[in-house]
N, C-alpha and C positions, 0 to 999 in steps of 0.2 A: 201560363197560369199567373196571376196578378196575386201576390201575396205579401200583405201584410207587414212587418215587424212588432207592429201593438198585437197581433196574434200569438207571437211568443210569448209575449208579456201575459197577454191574456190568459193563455193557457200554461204559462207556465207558472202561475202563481198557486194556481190550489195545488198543481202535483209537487210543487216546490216543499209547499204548507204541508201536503200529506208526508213526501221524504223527512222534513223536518219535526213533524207528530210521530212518526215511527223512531227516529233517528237515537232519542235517551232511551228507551224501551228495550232495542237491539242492544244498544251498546250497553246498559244493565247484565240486559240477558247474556251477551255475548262477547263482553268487551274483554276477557281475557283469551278468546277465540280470536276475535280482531285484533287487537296488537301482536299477537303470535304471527298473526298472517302476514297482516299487514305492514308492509317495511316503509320507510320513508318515498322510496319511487315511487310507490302507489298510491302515493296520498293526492297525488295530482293526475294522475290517470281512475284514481275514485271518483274523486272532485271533479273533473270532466261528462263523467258519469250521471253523475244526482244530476248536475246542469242540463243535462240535455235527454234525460231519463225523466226531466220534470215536465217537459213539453209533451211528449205524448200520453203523460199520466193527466198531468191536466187538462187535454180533447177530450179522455177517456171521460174524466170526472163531468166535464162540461156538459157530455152527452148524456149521462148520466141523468145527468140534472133536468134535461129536455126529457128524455124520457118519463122519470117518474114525475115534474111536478109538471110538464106541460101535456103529453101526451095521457099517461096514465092517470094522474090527479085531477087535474084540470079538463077533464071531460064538460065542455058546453052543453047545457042543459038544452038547447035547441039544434045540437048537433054539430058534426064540425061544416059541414057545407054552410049553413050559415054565417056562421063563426069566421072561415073563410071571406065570403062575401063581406063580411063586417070589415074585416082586415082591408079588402079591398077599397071602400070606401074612405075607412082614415086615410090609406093610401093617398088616393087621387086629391085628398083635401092638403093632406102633406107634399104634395107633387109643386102644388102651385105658389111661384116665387115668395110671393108677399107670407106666406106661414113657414119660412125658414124658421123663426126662431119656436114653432111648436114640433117643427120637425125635429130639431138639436135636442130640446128637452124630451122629447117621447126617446129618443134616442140613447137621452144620458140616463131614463129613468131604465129601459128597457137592455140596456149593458150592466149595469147596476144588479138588478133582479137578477143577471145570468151569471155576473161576476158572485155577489153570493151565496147563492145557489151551488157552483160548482165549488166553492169554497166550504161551504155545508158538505157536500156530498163527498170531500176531501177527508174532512174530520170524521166522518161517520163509518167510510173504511176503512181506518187509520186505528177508529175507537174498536170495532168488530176484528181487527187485526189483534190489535192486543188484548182484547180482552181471550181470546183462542189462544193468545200466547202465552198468556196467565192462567190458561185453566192447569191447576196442576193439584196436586193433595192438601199442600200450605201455599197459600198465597201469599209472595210477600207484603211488606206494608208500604212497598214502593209500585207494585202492582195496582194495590185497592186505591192509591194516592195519585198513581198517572192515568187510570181510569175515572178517575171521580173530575183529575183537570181534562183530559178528553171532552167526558160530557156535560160542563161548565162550558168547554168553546161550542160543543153541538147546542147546547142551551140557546146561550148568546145569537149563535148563527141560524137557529129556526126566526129566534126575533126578528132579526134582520131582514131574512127573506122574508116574513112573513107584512113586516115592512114593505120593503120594498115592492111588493107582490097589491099588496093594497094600494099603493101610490101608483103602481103603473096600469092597473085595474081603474082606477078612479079616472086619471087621463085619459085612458082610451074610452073612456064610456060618453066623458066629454068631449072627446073630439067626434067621435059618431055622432052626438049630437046635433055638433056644429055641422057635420060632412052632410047632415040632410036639411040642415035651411037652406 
């Protein structure tokens, strides 16, 4: 199996993001629970923990993100077998030596959309997490305040994708262009 190290990277940034969106929340909630528990040896066998707990929350997220914006959202109005086909074409156009550098940029644009995307779908668990953690009779005014910065990053991070989702929308529509003169 031929893997990666920008893969950790990759996927360990939104579950990183989501540990680190949960992370004041808990410890609010529960920070006089944690330091009871929690002794000093632990802090480095935690810390072990989030690191490498961040990696498979981040695939989780990534896939996430395929799912709902690419598969379920993104329903091709001509179907996916064309869509397909489509795919196939920029392909063959990106295959050949001389469009290396349309192949880098469809590249850089189309890791970008997925890197947001799962950093979207980061916060938005994160936001749905606490917000269930808050439901309670009074809510504090730390609750309704780390709720309200949750969906300012969700805000922020539709822009982004929504961004990026258009930029790489717009290249692929031009490269199909080009991939049939």
């Amino acid at each position: 199996m031929n893997f990666e190290t920008k893969y950790l990277i990759r996927w360990g940034i939104p579950g990183w993001l989501f540990l680190m969106a949960l992370g004041p929340f808990v410890i609010w909630e529960y920070g006089e629970y944690l330091s009871n528990t929690i002794s000093n040896k632990n802090l480095l066998v935690l810390g072990t923990f989030v690191t490498l707990a961040g990696v498979p929350l981040g695939y989780f997220f990534n896939q996430i993100h395929h799912l709902i914006g690419w598969v379920l959202y993104r329903k091709p109005k001509d179907g996916w077998d064309k869509y397909f086909q489509q795919e196939i074409e920029v392909d063959n156009l990106l295959a050949k030596e001389k469009n290396e550098h349309y192949r880098e940029r469809y590249r850089y644009l189309l890791a970008k959309k997925h890197e947001v995307g799962s950093v979207l779908s980061s916060f938005i668990f994160a936001f749905v997490i606490v917000l269930l953690g808050s439901i309670k009779p009074q809510m504090s005014s730390f609750d309704i305040t780390y709720l309200i910065i949750l969906a300012l990053l969700i805000l922020g991070w539709v822009f982004l994708r929504n961004y990026a989702s258009a930029n790489i929308d717009k290249y692929f529509d031009e490269l199909l262009k080009a991939s049939r003169k």
